[in-house]
VOLUM-455384 format. One record per residue: residue number from 1; residue in one letter; x, y, z of N, C-alpha, C in turn. Coordinates in pm, 1 decimal. Layout:
residues N
R num residu       nx       ny       nz      cax      cay      caz       cx       cy       cz
R NUM      a        X        Y        Z        X        Y        Z        X        Y        Z
...
//
This chain:
residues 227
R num residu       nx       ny       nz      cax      cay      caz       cx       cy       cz
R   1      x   -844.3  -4869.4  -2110.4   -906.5  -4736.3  -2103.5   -872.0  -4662.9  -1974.6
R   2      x   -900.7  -4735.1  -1865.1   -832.1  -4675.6  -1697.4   -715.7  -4602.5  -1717.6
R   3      x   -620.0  -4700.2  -1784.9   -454.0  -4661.3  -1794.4   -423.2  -4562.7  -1905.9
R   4      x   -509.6  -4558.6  -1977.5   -526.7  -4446.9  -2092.8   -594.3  -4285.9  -2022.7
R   5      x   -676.9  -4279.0  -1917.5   -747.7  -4148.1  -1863.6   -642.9  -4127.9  -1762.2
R   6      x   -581.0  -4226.4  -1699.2   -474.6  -4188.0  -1599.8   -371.6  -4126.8  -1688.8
R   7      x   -311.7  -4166.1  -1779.9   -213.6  -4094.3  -1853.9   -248.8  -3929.6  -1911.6
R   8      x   -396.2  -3963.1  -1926.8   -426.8  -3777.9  -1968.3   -473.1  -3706.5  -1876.4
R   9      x   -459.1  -3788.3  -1722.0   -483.2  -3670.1  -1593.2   -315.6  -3640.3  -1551.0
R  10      x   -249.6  -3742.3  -1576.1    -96.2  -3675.9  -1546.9    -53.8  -3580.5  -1623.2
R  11      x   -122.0  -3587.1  -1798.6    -59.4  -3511.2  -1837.4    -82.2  -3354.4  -1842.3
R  12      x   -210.6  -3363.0  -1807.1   -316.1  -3219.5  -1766.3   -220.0  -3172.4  -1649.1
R  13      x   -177.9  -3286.1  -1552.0    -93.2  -3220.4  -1412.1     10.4  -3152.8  -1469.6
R  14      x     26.5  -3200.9  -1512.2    185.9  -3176.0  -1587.0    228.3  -3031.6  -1663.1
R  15      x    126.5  -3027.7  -1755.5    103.5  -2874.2  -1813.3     32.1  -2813.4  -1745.4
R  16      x    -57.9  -2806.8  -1620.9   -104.2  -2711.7  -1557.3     38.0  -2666.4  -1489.1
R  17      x     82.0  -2773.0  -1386.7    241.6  -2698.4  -1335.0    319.7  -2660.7  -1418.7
R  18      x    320.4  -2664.0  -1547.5    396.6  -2617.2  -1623.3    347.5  -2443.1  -1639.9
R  19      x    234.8  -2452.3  -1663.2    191.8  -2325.6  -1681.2    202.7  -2253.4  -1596.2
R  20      x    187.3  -2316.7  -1438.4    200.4  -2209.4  -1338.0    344.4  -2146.4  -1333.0
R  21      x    412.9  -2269.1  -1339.8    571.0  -2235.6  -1302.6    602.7  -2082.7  -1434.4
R  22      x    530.3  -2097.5  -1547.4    586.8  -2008.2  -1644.8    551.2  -1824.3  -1612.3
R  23      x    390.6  -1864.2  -1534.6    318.5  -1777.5  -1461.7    384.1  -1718.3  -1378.3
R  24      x    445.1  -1758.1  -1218.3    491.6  -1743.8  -1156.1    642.0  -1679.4  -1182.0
R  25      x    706.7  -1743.1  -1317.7    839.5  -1678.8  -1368.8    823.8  -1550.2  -1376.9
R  26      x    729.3  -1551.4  -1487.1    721.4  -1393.4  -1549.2    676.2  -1313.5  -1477.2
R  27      x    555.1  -1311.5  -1337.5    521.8  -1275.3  -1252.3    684.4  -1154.2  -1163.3
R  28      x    749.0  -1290.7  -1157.5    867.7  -1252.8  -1101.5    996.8  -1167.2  -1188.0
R  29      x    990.4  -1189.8  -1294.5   1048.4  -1058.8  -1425.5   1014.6   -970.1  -1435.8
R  30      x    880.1   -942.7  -1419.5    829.0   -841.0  -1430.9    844.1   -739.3  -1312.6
R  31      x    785.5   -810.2  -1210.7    833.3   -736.1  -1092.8    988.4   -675.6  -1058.7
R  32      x   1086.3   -793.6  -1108.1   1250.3   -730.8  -1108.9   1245.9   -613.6  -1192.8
R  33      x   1182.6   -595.0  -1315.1   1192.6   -526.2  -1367.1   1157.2   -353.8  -1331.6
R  34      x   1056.2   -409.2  -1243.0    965.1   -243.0  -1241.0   1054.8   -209.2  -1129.9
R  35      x   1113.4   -294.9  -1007.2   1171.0   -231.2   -931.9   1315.6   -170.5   -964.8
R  36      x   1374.2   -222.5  -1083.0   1490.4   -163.1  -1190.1   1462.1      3.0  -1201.7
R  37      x   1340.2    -24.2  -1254.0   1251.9     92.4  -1296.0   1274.3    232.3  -1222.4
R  38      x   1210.3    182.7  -1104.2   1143.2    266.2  -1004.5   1280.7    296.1   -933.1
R  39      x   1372.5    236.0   -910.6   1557.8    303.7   -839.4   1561.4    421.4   -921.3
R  40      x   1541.1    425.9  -1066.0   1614.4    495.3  -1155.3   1497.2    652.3  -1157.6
R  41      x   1402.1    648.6  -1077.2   1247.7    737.9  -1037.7   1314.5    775.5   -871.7
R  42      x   1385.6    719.2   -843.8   1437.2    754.9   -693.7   1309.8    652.7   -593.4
R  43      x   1223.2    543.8   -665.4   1192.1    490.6   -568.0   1270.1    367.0   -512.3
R  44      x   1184.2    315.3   -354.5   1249.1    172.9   -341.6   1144.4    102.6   -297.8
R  45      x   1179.2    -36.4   -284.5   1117.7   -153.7   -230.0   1091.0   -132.8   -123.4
R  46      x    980.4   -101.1    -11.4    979.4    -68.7     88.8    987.1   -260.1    166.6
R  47      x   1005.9   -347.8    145.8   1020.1   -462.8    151.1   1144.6   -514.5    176.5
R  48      x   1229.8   -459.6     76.4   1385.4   -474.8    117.5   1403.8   -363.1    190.4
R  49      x   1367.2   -299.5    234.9   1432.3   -162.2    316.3   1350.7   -185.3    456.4
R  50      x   1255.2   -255.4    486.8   1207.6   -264.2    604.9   1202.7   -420.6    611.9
R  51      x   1278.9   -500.4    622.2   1252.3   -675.8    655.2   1150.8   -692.9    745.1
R  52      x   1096.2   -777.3    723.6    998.1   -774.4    791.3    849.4   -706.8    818.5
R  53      x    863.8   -568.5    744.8    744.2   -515.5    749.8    601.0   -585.1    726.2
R  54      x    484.1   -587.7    746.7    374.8   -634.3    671.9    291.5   -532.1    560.7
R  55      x    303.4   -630.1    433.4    241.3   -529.9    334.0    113.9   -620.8    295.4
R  56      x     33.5   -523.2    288.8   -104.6   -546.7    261.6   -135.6   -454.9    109.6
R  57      x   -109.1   -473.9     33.2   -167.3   -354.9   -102.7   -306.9   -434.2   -163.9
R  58      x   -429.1   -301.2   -100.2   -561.2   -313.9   -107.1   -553.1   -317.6   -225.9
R  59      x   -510.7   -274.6   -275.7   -516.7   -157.3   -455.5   -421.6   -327.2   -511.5
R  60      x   -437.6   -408.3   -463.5   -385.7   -529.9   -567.2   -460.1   -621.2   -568.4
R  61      x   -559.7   -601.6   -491.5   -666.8   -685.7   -416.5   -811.1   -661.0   -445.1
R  62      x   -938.8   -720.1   -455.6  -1057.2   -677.4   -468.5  -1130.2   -606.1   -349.2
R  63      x  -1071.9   -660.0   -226.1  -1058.0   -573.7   -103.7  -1030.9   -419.4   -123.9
R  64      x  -1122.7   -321.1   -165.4  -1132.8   -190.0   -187.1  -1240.2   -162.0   -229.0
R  65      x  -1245.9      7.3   -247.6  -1381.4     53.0   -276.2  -1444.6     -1.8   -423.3
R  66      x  -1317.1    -34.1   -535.2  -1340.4    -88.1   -628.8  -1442.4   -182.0   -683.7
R  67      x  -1372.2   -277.9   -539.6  -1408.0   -412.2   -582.2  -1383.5   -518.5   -632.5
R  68      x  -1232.7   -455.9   -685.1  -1164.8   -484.9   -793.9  -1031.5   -473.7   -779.1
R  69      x   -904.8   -569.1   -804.1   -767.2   -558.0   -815.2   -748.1   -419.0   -927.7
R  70      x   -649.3   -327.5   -881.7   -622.7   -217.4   -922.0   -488.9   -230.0   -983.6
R  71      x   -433.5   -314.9   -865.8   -259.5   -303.9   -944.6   -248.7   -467.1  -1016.6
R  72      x   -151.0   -472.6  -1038.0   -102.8   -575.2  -1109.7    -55.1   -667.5   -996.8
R  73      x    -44.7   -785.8  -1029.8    -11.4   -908.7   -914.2    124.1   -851.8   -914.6
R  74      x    239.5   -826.3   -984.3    354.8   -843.4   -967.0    398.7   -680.9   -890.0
R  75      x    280.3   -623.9   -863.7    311.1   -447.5   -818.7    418.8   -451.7   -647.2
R  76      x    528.3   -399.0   -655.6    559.3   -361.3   -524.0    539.4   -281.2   -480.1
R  77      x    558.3   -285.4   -334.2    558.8   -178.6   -185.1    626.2    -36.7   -205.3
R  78      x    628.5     53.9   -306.4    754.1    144.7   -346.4    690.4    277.1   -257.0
R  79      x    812.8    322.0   -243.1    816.4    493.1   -135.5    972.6    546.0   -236.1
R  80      x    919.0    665.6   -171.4   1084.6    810.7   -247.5   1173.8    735.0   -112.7
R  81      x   1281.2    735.1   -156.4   1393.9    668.8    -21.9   1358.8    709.3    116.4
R  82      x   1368.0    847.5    103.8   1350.3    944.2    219.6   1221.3    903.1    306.8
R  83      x   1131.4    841.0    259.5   1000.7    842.0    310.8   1022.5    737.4    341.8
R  84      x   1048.1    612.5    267.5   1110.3    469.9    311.8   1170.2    457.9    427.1
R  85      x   1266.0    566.6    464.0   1323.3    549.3    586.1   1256.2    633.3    708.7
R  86      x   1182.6    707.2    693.6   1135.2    759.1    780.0    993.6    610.8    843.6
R  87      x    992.0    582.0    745.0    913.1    455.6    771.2    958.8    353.9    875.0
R  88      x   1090.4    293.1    827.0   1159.8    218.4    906.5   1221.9    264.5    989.4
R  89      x   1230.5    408.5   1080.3   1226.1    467.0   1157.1   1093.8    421.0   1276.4
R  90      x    981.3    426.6   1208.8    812.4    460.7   1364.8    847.9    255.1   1290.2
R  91      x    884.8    202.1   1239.4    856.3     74.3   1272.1    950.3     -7.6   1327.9
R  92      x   1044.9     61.7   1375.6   1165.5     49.6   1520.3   1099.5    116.6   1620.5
R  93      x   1038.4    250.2   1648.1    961.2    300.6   1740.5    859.9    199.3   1825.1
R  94      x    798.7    168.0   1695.0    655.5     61.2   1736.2    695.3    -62.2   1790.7
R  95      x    812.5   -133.6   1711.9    833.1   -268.7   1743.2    875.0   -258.7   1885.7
R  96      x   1001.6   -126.3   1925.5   1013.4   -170.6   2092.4    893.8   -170.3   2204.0
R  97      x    744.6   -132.1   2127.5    644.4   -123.9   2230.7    598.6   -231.9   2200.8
R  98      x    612.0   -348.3   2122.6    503.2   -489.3   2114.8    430.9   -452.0   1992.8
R  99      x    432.8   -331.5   1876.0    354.3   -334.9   1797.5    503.2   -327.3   1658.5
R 100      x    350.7   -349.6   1556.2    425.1   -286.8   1385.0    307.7   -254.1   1290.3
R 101      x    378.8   -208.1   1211.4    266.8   -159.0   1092.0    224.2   -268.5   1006.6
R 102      x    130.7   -232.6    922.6     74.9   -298.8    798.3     35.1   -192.9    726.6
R 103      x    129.3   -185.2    591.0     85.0    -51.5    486.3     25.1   -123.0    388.9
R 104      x    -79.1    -70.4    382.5   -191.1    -52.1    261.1   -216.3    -13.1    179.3
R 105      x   -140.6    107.1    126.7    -72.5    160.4     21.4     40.5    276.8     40.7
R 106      x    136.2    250.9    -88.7    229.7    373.6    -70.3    243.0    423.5   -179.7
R 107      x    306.0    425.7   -334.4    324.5    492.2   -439.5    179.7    416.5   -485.5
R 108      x    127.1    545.4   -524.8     46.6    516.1   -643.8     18.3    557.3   -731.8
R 109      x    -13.0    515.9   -886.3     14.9    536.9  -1001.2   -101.5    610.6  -1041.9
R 110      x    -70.1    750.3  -1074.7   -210.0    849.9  -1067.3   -328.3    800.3  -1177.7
R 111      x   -306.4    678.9  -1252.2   -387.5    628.3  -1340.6   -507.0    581.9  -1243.2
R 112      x   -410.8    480.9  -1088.4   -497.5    445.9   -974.3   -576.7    539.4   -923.8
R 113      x   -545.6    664.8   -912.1   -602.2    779.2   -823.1   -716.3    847.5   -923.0
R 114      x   -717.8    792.3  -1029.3   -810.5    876.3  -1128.2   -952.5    790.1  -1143.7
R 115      x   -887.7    639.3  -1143.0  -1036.6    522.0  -1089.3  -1031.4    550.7   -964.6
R 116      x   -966.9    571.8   -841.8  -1022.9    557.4   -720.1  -1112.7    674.6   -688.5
R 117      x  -1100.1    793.7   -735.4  -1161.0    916.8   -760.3  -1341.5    917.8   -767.6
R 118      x  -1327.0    828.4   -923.9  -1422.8    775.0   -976.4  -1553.5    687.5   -932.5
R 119      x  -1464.3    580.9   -887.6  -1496.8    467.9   -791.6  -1582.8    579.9   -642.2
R 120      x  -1541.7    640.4   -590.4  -1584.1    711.6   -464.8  -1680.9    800.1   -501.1
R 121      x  -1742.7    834.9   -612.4  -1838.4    934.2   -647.9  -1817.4   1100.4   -661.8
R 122      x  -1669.7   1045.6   -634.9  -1607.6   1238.6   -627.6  -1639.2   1324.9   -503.9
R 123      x  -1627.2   1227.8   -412.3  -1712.9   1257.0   -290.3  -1612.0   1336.6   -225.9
R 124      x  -1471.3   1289.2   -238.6  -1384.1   1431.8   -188.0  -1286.4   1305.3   -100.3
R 125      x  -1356.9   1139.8    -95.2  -1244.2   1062.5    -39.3  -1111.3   1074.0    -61.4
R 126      x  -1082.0   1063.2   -238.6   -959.9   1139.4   -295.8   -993.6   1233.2   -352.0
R 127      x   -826.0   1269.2   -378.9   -815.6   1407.0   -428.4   -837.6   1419.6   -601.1
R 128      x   -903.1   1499.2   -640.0   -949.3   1466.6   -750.1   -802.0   1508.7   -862.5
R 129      x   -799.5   1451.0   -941.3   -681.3   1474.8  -1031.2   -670.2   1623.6  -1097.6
R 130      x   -823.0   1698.9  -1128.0   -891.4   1795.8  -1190.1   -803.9   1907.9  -1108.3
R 131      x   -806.3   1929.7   -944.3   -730.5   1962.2   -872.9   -619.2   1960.3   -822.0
R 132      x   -565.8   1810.4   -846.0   -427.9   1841.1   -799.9   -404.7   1650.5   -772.9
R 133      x   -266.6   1633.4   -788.5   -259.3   1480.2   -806.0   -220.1   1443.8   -610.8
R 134      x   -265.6   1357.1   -564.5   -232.6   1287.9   -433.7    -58.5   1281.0   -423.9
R 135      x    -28.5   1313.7   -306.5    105.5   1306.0   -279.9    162.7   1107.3   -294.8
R 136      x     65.3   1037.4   -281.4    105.6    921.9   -307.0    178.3    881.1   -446.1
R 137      x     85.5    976.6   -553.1    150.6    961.6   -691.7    333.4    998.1   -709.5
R 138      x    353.2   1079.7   -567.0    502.3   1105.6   -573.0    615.1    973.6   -502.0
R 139      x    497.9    882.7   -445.8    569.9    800.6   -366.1    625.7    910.6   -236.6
R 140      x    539.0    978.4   -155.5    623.3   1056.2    -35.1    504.9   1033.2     74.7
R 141      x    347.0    968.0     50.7    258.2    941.8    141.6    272.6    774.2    154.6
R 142      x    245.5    721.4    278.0    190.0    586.3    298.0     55.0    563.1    353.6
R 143      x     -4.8    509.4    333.4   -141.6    431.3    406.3    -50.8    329.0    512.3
R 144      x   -142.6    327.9    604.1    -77.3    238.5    718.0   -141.1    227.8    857.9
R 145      x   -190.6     78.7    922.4   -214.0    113.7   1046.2   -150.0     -9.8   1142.8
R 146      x   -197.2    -19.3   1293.9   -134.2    -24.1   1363.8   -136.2   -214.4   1392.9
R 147      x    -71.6   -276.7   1405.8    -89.8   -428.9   1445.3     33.3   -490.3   1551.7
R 148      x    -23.6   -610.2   1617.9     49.2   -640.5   1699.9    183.2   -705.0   1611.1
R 149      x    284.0   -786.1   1733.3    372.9   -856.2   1642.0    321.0   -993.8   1628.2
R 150      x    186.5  -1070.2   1620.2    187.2  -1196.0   1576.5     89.9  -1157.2   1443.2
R 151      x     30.5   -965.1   1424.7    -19.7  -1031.8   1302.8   -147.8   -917.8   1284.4
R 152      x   -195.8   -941.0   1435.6   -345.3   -906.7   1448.4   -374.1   -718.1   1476.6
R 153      x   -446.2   -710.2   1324.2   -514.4   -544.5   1337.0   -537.4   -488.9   1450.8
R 154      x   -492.4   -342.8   1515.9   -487.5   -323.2   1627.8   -665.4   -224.4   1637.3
R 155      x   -769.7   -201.4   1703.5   -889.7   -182.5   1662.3   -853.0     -1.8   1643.1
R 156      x   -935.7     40.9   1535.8   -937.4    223.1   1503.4  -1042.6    290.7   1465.7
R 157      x  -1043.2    356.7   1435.1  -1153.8    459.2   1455.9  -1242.7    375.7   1352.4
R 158      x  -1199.3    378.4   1198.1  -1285.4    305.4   1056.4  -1231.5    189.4   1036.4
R 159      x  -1246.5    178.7    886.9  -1208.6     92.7    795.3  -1121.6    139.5    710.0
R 160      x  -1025.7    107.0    672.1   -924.5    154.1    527.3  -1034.5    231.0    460.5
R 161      x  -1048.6    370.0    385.8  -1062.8    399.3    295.3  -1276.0    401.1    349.3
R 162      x  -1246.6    471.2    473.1  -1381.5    498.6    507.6  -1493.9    625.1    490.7
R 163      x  -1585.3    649.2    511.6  -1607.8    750.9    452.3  -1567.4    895.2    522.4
R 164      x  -1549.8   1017.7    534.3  -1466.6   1133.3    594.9  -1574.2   1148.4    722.3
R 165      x  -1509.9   1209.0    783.2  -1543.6   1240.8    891.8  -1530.3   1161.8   1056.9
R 166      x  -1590.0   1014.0   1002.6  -1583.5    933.7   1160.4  -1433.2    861.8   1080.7
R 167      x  -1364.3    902.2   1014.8  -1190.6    874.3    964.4  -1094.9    985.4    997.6
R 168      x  -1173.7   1079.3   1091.3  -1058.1   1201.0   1092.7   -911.5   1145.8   1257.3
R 169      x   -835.4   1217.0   1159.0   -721.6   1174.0   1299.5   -756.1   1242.9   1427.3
R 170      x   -809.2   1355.5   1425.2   -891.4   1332.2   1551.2   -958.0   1275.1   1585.0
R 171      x   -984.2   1210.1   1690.7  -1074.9   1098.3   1732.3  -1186.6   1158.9   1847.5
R 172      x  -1315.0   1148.1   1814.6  -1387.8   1244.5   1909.4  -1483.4   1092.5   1929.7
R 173      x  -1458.3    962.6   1926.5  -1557.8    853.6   1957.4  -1481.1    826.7   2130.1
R 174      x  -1566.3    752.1   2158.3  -1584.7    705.2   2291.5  -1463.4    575.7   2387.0
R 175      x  -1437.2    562.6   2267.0  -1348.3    370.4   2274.6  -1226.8    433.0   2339.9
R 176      x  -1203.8    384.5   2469.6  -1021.8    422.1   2519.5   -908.8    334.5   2450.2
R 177      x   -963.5    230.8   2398.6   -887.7    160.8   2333.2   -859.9    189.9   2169.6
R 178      x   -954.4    249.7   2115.3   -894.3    315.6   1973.2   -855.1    461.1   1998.0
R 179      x   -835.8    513.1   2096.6   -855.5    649.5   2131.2   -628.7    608.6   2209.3
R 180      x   -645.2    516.7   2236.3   -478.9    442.9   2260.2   -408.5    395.1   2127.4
R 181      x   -471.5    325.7   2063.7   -436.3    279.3   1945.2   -369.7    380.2   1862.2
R 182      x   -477.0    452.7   1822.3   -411.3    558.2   1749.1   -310.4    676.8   1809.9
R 183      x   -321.5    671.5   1928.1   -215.6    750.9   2010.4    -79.9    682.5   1957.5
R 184      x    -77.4    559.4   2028.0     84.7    492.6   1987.4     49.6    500.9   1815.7
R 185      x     -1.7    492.5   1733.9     31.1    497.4   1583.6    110.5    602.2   1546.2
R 186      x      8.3    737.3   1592.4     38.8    869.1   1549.9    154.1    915.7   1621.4
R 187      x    168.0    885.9   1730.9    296.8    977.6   1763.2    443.4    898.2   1725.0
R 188      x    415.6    734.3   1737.1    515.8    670.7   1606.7    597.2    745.7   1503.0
R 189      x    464.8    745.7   1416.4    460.2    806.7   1298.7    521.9    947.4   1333.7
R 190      x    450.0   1059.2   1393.7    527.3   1159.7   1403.2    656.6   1201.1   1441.0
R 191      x    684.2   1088.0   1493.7    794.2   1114.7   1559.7    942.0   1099.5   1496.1
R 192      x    889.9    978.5   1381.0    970.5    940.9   1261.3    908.8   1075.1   1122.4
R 193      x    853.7   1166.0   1155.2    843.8   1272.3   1048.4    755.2   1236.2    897.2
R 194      x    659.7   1127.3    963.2    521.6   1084.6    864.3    413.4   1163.2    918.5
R 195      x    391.5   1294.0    901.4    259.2   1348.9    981.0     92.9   1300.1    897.5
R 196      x     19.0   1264.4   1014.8   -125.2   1217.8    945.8   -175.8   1323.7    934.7
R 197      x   -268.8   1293.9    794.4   -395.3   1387.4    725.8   -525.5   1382.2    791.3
R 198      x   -510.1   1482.2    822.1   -631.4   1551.1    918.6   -806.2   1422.4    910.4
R 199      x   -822.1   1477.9    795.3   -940.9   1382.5    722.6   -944.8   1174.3    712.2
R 200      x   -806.8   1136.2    728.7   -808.5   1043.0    702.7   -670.5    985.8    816.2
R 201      x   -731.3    846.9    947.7   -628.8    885.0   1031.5   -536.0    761.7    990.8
R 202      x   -526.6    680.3    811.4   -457.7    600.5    805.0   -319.5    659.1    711.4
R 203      x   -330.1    799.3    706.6   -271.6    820.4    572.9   -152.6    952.0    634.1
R 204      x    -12.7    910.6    592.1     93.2   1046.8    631.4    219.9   1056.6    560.9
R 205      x    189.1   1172.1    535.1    237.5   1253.3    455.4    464.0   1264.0    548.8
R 206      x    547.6   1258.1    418.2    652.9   1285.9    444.9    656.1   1432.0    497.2
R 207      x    752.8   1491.0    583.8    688.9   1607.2    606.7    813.7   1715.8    545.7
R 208      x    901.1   1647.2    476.8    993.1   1740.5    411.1    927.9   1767.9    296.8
R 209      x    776.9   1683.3    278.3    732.1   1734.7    132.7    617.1   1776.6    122.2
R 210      x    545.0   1801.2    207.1    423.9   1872.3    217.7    374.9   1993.9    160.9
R 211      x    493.7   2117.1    178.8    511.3   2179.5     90.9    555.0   2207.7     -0.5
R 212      x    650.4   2084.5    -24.0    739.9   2079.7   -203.3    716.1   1949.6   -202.9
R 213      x    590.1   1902.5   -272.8    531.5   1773.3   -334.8    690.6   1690.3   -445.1
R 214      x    703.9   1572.0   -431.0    795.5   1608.7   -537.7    695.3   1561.2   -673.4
R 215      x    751.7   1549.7   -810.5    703.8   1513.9   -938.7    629.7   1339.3   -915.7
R 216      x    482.6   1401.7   -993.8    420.1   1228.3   -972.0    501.7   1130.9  -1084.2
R 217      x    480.2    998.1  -1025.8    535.6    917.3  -1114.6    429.1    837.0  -1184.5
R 218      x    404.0    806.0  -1330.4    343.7    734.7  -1360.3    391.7    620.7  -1386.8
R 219      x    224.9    493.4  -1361.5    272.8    373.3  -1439.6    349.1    352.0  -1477.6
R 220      x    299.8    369.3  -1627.2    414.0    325.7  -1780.9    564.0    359.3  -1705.4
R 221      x    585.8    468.6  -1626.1    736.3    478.7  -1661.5    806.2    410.0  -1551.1
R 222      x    754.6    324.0  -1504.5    817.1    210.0  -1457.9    772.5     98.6  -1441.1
R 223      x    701.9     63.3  -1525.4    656.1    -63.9  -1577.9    495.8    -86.4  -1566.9
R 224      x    411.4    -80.4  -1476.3    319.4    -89.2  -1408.8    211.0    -69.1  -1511.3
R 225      x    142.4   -166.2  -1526.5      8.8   -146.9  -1611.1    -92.5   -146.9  -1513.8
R 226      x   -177.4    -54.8  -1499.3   -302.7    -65.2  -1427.4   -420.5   -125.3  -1478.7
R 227      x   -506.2   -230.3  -1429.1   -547.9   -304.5  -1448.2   -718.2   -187.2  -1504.3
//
């Protein structure tokens, strides 16, 4: 009987790694796929275009206002090229001072922006769809803030995705040290042509598109099911 329950715990091992490995495959197809997708949308991998960057996507994570994973496990880091590189621009800026980024979000799929809307009470955190779709849906905004190079969050005004006001890129609090922080972020950033949104000091806008948004991209048309 011993040698009989040992044989049906190996074999449980056996098809659980089996299952993962099949998990983990398709995980990884899928993802080749959407980034197929998204070249042919004019986006890219902000992953292969910045080595090294740190990506954090809240919106894949229960870590958000949600509560709840938003994107799909297999979702990538995607930006419009142009914005991609203006990216890897302030994260050559940053790195020669001892710092780098961690983006938190960049394209998002206005299906996301219509629960995150929702999710916030219509409070005006996002932009409501009724009005007008978020420049993120174009892939030309990133979320992003400031960290050292072993890792560690550099301290700022809020929290990702805080409520308006004590989140504005002006900083009228007391701290010389988030009142520095966001100095080296923002002028990074500006300097590579990501200007921050007034209301929110994690979020900037490409600035060749501010006034010519380009076309949002949805989901479906490059693979992306929103959860």
């Amino acid at each position: 009987m011993p040698r009989l329950r040992c044989l049906c715990l190996i074999l449980a091992a056996f098809l659980t790694a089996c299952a993962g490995t099949k998990e983990t495959h398709n995980t990884a197809a899928m993802r080749e796929r959407t980034l197929q997708r998204a070249m042919a949308q004019g986006l890219v991998d902000v992953a292969a275009v910045i080595p090294g960057i740190d990506i954090d996507l809240r919106y894949s994570t229960a870590n958000n206002i949600t509560r709840r994973p938003l994107y799909p496990s297999y979702m990538p880091c995607l930006l419009l090229a142009s914005t991609a590189e203006r990216l890897r621009h302030a994260q050559s800026l940053l790195n020669a001072q001892g710092y780098a980024l961690r983006v938190w979000d960049a394209w998002r799929p206005p299906e996301v922006q219509d629960r995150l809307n929702d999710a916030s009470g219509r409070t005006g955190l996002f932009l409501d769809p009724d009005v007008g779709w978020s420049r993120h849906c174009g892939g030309i905004s990133v979320d992003a803030t400031l960290i050292d190079l072993h890792g560690h969050e550099q301290r700022m005004p809020t929290a990702f995705d805080d409520k308006l006001g004590p989140s504005a890129t002006d900083y009228t609090g007391g701290d010389p040290v988030v009142r520095r922080n966001l100095a080296i972020l923002h002028t990074a950033m500006r300097t590579a042509g990501l200007i921050p949104l007034a209301d929110e000091w994690w979020h900037f806008d490409n600035i060749d598109h501010i006034k010519s948004p380009v076309p949002i991209i949805r989901g479906p048309q490059i693979g992306v099911i929103v959860r």
